[in-house]
C-alpha positions as a Python dict, from the first residue, in 0.01 Angstrom:
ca = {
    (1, 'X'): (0, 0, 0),
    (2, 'X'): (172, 260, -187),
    (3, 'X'): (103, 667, -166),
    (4, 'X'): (-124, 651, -517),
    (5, 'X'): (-295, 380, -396),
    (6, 'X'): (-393, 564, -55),
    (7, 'X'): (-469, 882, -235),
    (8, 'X'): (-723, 725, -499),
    (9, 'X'): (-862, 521, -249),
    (10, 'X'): (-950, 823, -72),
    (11, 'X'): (-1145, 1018, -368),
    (12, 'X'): (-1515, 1084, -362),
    (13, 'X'): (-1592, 989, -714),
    (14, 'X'): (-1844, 1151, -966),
    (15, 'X'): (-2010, 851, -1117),
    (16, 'X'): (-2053, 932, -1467),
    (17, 'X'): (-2225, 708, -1604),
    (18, 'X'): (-2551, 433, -1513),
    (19, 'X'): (-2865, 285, -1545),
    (20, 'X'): (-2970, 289, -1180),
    (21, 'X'): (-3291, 423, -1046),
    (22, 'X'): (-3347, 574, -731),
    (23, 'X'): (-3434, 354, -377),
    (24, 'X'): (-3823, 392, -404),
    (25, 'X'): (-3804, 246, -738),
    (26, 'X'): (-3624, -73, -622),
    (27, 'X'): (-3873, -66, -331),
    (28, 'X'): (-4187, -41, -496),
    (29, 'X'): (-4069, -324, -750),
    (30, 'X'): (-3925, -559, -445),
    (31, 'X'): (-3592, -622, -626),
    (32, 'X'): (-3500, -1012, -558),
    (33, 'X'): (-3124, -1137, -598),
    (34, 'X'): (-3214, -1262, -967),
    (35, 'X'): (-3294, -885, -1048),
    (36, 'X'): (-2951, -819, -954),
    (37, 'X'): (-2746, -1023, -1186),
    (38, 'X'): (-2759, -719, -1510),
    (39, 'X'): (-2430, -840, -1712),
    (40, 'X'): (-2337, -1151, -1535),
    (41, 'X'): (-2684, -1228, -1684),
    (42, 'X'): (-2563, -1186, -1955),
    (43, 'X'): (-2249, -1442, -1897),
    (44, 'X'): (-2499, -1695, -1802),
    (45, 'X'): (-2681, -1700, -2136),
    (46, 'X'): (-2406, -1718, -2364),
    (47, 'X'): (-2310, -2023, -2061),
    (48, 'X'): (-2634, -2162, -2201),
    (49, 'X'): (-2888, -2047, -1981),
    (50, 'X'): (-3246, -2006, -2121),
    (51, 'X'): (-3329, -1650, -2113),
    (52, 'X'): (-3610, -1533, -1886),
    (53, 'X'): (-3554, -1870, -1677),
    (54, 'X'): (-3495, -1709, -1341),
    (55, 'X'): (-3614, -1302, -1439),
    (56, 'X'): (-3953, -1201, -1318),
    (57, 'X'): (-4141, -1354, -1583),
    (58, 'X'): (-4039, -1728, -1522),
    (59, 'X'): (-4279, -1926, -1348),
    (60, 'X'): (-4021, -2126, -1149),
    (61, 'X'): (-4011, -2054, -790),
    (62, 'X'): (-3741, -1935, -605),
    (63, 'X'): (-3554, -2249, -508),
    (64, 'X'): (-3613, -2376, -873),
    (65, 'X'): (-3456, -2061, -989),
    (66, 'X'): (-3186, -2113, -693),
    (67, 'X'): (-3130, -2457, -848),
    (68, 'X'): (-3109, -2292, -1230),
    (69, 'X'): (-2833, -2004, -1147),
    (70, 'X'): (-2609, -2219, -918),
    (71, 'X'): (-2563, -2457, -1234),
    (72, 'X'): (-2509, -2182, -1465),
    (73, 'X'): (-2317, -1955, -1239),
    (74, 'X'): (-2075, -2251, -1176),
    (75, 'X'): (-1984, -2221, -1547),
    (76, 'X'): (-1922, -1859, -1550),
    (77, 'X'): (-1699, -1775, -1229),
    (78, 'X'): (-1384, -1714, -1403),
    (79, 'X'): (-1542, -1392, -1584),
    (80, 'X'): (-1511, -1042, -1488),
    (81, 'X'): (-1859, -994, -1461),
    (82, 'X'): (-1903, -1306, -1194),
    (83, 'X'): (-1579, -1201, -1012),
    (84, 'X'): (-1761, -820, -958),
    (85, 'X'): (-2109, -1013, -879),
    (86, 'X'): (-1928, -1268, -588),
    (87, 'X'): (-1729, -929, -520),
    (88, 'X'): (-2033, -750, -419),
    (89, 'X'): (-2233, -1014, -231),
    (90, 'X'): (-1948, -1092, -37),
    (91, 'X'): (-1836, -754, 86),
    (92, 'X'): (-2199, -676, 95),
    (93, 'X'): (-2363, -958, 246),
    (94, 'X'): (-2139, -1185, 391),
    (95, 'X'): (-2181, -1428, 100),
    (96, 'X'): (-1964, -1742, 112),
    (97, 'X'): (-2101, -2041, 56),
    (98, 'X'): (-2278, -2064, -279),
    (99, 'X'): (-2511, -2409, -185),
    (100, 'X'): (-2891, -2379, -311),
    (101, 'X'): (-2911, -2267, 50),
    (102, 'X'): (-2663, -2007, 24),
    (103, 'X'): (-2801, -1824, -259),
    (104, 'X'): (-3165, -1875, -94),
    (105, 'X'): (-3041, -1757, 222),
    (106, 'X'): (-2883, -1458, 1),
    (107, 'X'): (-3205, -1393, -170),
    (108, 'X'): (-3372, -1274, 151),
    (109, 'X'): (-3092, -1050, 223),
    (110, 'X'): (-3176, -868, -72),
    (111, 'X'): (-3509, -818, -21),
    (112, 'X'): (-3436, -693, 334),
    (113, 'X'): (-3212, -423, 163),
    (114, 'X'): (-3481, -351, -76),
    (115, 'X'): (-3639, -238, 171),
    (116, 'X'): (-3400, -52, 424),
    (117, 'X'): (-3392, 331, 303),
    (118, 'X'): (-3019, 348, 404),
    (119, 'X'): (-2908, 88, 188),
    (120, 'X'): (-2844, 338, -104),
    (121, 'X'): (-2635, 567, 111),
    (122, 'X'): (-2456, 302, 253),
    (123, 'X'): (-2365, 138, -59),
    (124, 'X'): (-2319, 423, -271),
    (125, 'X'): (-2195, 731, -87),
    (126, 'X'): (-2009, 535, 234),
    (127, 'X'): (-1856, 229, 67),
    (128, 'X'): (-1798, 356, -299),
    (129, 'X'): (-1715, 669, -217),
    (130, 'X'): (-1933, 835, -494),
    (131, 'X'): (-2113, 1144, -435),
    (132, 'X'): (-2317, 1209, -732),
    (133, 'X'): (-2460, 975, -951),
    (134, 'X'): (-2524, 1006, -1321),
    (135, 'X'): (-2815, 790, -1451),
    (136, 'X'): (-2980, 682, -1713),
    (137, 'X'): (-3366, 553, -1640),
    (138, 'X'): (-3560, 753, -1857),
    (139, 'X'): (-3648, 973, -1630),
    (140, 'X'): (-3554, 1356, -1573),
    (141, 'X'): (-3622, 1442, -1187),
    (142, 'X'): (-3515, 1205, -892),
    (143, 'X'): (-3626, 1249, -550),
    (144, 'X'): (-3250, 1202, -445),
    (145, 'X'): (-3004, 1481, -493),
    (146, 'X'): (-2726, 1219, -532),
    (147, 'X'): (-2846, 1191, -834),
    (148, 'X'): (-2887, 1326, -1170),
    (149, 'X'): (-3044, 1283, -1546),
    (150, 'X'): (-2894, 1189, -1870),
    (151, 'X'): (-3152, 1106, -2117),
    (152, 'X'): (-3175, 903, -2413),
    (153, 'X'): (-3287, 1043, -2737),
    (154, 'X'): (-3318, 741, -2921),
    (155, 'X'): (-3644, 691, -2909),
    (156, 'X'): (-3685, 1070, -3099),
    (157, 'X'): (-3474, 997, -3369),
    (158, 'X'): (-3609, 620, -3468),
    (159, 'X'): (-3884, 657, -3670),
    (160, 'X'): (-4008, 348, -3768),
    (161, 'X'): (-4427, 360, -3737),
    (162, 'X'): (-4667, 644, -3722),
    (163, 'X'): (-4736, 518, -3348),
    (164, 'X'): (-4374, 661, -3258),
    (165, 'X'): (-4497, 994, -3409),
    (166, 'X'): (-4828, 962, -3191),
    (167, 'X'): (-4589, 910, -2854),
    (168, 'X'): (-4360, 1212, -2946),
    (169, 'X'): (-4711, 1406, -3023),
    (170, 'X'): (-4854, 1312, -2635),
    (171, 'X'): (-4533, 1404, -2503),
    (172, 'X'): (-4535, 1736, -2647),
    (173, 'X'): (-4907, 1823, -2645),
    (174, 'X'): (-4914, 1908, -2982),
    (175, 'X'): (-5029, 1790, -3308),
    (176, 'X'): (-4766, 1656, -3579),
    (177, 'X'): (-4862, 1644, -3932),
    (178, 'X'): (-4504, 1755, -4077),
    (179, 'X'): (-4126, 1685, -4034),
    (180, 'X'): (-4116, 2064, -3984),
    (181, 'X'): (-4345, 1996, -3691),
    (182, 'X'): (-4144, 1722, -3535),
    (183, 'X'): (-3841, 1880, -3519),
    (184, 'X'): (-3998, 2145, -3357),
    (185, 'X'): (-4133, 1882, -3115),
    (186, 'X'): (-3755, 1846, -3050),
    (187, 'X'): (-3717, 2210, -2973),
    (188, 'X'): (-4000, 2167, -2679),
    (189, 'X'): (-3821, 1825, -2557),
    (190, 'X'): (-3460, 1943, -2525),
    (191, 'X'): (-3610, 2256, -2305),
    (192, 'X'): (-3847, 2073, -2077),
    (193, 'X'): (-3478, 1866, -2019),
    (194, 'X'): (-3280, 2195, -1911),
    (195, 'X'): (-3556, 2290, -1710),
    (196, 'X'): (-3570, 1978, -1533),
    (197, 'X'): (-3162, 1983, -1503),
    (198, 'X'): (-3097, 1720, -1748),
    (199, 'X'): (-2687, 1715, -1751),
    (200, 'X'): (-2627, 1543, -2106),
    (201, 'X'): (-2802, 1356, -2415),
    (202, 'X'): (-2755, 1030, -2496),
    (203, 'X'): (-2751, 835, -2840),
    (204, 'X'): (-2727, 449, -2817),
    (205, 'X'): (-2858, 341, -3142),
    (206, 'X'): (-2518, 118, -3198),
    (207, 'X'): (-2706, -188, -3078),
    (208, 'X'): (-2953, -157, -3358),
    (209, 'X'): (-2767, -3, -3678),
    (210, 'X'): (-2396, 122, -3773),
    (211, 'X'): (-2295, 445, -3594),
    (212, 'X'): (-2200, 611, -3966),
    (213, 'X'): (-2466, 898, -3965),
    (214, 'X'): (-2487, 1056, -4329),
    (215, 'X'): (-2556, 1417, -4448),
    (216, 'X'): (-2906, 1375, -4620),
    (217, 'X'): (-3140, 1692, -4719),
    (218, 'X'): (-3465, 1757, -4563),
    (219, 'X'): (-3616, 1668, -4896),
    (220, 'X'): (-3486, 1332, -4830),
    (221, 'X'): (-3608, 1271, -4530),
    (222, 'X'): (-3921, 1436, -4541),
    (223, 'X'): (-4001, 1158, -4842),
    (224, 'X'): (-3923, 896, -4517),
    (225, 'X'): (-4157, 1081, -4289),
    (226, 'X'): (-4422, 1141, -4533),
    (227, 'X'): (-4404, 782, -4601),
    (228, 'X'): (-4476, 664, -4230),
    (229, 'X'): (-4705, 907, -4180),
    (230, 'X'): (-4935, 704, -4457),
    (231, 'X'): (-4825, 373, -4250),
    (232, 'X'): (-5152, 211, -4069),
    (233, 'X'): (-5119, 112, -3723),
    (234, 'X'): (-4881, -184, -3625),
    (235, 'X'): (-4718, -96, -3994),
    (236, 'X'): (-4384, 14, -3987),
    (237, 'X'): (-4057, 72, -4218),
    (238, 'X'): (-3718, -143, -4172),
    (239, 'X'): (-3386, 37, -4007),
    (240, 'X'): (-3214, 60, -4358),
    (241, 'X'): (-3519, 216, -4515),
    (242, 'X'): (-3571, 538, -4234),
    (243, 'X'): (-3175, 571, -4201),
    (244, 'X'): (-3220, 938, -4402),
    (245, 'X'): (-3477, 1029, -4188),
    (246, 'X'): (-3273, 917, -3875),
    (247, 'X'): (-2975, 1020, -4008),
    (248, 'X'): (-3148, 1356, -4007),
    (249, 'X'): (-3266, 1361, -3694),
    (250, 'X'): (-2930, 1308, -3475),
    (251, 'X'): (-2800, 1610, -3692),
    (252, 'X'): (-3134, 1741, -3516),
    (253, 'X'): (-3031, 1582, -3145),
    (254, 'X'): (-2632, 1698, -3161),
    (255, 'X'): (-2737, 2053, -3304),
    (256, 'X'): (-3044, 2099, -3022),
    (257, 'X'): (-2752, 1969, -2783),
    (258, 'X'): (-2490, 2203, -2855),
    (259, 'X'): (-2717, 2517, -2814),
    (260, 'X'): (-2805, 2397, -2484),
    (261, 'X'): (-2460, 2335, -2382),
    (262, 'X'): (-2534, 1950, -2290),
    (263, 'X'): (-2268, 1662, -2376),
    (264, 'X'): (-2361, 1402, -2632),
    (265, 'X'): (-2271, 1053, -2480),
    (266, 'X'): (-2278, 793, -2743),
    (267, 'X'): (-2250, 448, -2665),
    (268, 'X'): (-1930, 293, -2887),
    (269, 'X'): (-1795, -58, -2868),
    (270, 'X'): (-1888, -386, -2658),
    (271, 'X'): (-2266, -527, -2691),
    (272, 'X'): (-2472, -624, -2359),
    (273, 'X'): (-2594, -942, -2487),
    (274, 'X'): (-2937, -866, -2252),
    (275, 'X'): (-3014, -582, -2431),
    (276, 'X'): (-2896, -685, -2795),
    (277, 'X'): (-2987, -1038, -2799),
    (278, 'X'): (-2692, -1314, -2907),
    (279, 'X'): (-2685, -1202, -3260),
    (280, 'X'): (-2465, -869, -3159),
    (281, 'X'): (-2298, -698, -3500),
    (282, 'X'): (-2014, -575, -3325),
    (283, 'X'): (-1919, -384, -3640),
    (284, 'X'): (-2215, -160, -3613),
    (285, 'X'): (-1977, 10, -3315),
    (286, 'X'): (-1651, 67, -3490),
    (287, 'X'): (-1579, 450, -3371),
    (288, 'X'): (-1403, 560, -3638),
    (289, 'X'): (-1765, 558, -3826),
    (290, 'X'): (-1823, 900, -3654),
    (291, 'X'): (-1529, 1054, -3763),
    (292, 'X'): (-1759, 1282, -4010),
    (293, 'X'): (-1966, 1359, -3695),
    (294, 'X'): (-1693, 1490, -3496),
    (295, 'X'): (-1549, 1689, -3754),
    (296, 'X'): (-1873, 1857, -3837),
    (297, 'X'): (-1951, 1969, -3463),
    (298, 'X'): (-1646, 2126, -3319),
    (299, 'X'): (-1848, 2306, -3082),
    (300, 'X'): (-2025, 1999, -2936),
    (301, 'X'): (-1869, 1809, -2639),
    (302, 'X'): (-1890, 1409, -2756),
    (303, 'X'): (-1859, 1154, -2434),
    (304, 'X'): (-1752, 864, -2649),
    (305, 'X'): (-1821, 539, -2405),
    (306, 'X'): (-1695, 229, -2342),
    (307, 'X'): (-1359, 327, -2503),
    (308, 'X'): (-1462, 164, -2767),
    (309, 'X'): (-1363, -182, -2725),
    (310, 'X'): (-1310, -393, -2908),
    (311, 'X'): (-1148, -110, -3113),
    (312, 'X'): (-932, 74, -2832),
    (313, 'X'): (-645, 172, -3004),
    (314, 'X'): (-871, 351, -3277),
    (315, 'X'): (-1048, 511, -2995),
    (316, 'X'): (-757, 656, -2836),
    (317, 'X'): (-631, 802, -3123),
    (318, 'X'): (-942, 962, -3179),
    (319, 'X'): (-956, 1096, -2799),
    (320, 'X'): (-592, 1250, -2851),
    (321, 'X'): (-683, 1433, -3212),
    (322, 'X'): (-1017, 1580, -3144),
    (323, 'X'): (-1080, 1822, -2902),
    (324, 'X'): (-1468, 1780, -2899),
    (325, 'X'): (-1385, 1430, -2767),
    (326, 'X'): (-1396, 1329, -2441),
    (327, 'X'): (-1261, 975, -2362),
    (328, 'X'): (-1464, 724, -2090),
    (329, 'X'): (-1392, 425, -1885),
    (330, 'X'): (-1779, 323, -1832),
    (331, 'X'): (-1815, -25, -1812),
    (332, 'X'): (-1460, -130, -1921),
    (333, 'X'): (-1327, -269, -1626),
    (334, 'X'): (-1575, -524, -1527),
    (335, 'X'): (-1526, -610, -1890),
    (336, 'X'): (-1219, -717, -1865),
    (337, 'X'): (-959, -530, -1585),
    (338, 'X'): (-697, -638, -1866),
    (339, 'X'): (-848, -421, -2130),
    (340, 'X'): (-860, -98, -1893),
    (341, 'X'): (-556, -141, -1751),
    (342, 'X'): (-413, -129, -2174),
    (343, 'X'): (-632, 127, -2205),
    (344, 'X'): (-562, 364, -1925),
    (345, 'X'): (-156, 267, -1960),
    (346, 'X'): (-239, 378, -2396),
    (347, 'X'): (-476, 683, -2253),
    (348, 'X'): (-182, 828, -1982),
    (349, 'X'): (22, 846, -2299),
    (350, 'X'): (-131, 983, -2555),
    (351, 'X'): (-463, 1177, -2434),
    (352, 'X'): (-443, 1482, -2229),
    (353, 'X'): (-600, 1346, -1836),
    (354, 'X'): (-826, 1667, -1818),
    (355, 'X'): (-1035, 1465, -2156),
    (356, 'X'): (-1113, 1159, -1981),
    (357, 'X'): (-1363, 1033, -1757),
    (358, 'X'): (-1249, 740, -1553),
    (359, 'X'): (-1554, 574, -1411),
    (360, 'X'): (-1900, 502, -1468),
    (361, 'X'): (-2047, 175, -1335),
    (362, 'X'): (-2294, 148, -1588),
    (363, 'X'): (-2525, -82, -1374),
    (364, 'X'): (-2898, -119, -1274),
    (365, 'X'): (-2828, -222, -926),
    (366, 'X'): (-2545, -46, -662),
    (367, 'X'): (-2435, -348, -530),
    (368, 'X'): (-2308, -414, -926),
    (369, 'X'): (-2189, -16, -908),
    (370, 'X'): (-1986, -101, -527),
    (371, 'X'): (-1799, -369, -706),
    (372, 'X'): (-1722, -229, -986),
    (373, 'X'): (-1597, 95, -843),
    (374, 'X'): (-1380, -133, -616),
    (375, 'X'): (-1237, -300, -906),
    (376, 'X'): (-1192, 82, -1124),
    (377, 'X'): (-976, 187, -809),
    (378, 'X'): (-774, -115, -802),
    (379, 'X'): (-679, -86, -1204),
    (380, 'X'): (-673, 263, -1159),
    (381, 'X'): (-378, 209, -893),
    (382, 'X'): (-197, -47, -1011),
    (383, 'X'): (-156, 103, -1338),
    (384, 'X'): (-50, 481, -1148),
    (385, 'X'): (212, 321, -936),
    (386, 'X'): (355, 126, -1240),
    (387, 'X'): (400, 473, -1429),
    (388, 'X'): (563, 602, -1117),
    (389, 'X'): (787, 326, -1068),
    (390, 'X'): (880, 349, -1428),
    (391, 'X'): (937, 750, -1354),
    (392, 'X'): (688, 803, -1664),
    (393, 'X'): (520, 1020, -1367),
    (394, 'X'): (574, 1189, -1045),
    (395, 'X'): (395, 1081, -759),
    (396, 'X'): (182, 1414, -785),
    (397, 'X'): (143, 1388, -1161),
    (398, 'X'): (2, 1032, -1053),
    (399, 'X'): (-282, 1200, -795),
    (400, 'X'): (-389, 1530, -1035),
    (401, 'X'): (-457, 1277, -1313),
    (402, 'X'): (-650, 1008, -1047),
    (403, 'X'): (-843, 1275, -899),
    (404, 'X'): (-896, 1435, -1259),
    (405, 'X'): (-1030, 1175, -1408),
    (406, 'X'): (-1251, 991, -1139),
    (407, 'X'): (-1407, 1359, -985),
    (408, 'X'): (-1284, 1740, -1153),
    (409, 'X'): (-1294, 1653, -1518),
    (410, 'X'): (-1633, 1588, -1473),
    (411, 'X'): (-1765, 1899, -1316),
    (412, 'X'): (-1650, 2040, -1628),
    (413, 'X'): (-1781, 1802, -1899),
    (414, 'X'): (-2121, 1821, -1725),
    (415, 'X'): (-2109, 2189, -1626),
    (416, 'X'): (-2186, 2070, -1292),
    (417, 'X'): (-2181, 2289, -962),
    (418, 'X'): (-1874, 2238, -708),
}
């Protein structure tokens, strides 16, 4: 093993990025191995598996659902997603053998670490080396310090029924009767987050529309709001016809962001088919539609995630020319190690290492987030020692950016404590 390898290998990581809750949440919901399998569920249904066939709504039993992911798994094992999953039930639990009685035997194993209240600490902090996770569950407080909040806004900013106005009105106390009054909603929202030590916003609405936001007035989207605000109950308006009042309202969520000194993360690139559904418009995540965005709000700090595959080399550029931007490696390598090892070769060239953020799981399960930081640290190596051999860096240039990029960058992106 060479030197860089050692030294990265040796890093306590900031995790910045994932959709993980905290151990009494798995415990209370008895997480099973089939509510482990997050994206190489995804792999199985575009293998042809029936969706909800083995998830906790099928009425199959467990061997039947044994029976179901063996024959789908089997045609999915060269992926990066099923080479992180066998990764982490091997290293994990001892998994070798994958018979109907393997993955029945495995099954139980989960459930004994579902409920073992050292499993998280194990997995995260002693194996994966990460000492502070960043999550995303929808949820602002955790009862472990390990971890901390990023919150979606999404659900602010799409409008589509009057019974979205109704939740925003419960969550704030207050009665909403004008746009005026639900931006001020916002106001309330965005403080109740820095109280509760919410460390950065999140806007994901890729997976449902294109990312171009435009500049419309407050007449126009006051017209929208007035609009659904005459909607009945279980009425609502389409995407394309609320886009000026969304539009509106993430001028609303970066602006609220910025004067509370929070990142914006904004999800760019690659579709989770679980989430999306097979129809993904991969176009709606092309990241040079925010261009206008980031040259509006210099002041803001944009996480831009995923690196935007497919559309990396777009991306980068971006990363190098803006200094708002801050480039991310969530999720990318157990996409395809190939990709991030481009990527992070393109990145080491062109963007300057204290920008980027080199690893965020982005899983709902830390057996997914022990894998994949196993695999981030192998890419992450190989691609150091290949600049050093090619004396495009020293050996120390190699550790400040490792180090940089998988824990110090993001103390400063986050405005965390050291």
């Amino acid at each position: 093993m060479s030197n860089i390898k050692e030294f990265i290998s040796s890093i306590r990581v900031i995790d910045g990025h994932e959709h993980v809750n905290t151990f009494s949440f798995r415990q209370k919901n008895q997480v099973d191995l089939f509510g482990l399998l997050h994206y190489l569920e995804s792999d199985l249904f575009t293998a042809g598996m029936p969706r909800d066939a083995i998830t906790s709504l099928s009425s199959a039993d467990v061997e039947e659902k044994a029976i179901i992911f063996k024959k789908y798994f089997e045609r999915t094992q060269n992926t990066a997603y099923a080479k992180a999953f066998k990764t982490a039930m091997k290293d994990l639990y001892q998994m070798e053998y994958w018979s109907v009685k393997g993955i029945l035997e495995l099954n139980d194993k989960v459930l004994q670490a579902s409920n073992d209240s050292t499993w998280y600490n194990t997995v995260l902090s002693e194996k994966s080396g990460i000492d502070l996770v960043l999550t995303l569950v929808g949820e602002t407080m955790f009862d472990d310090p390990s971890f901390r909040s990023v919150m979606f806004l999404d659900y602010y900013f799409e409008v589509l029924s009057i019974e979205k106005i109704h939740e925003i009105e419960k969550k704030v106390g207050k009665s909403i009767s004008t746009l005026s009054h639900y931006i001020t909603s916002l106001q309330d929202i965005m403080d109740s987050y820095v109280l509760d030590g919410v460390v950065a916003t999140k806007l994901g609405y890729a997976y449902r529309r294109t990312l171009d936001v435009g500049k419309p007035t407050f007449y126009e989207a006051e017209k929208v709001f007035n609009e659904i605000m005459r909607l009945q109950l279980k009425q609502s308006l389409s995407q394309e016809e609320t886009k000026p009042l969304q539009d509106y309202l993430i001028h609303e969520v970066i602006r609220a962001s910025i004067e509370r000194n929070l990142p914006i993360q904004i999800h760019t690139g690659h579709h989770e088919t679980t989430v999306s559904g097979n129809g993904n418009i991969i176009t709606n995540s092309k990241v040079t539609d925010l261009i206008p965005l980031l040259l509006e709000y210099k002041e803001a700090k944009f996480v831009l995630l995923h690196s935007g595959l497919p559309y990396v080399d777009e991306y980068i550029a971006i990363a190098k020319n803006f200094p708002n931007v801050y480039a991310d490696m969530t999720w990318v390598y157990i996409i395809s190690p190939t990709i991030a090892s481009h990527a992070l070769h393109k990145m080491i060239e062109m963007v300057p290492w204290s920008k980027i953020q080199g690893f965020g799981g982005d899983y709902n399960y830390v057996e997914g987030i022990y894998a994949h930081m196993k695999l981030a640290r192998q890419v992450l190596g190989n691609v150091l020692e290949e600049k050093i051999k090619a004396g495009y860096l020293t050996e120390k240039e190699a550790q400040q950016f490792a180090e940089g990029v998988l824990r110090y960058n993001l103390f400063e992106i986050y405005n965390l404590s050291k």
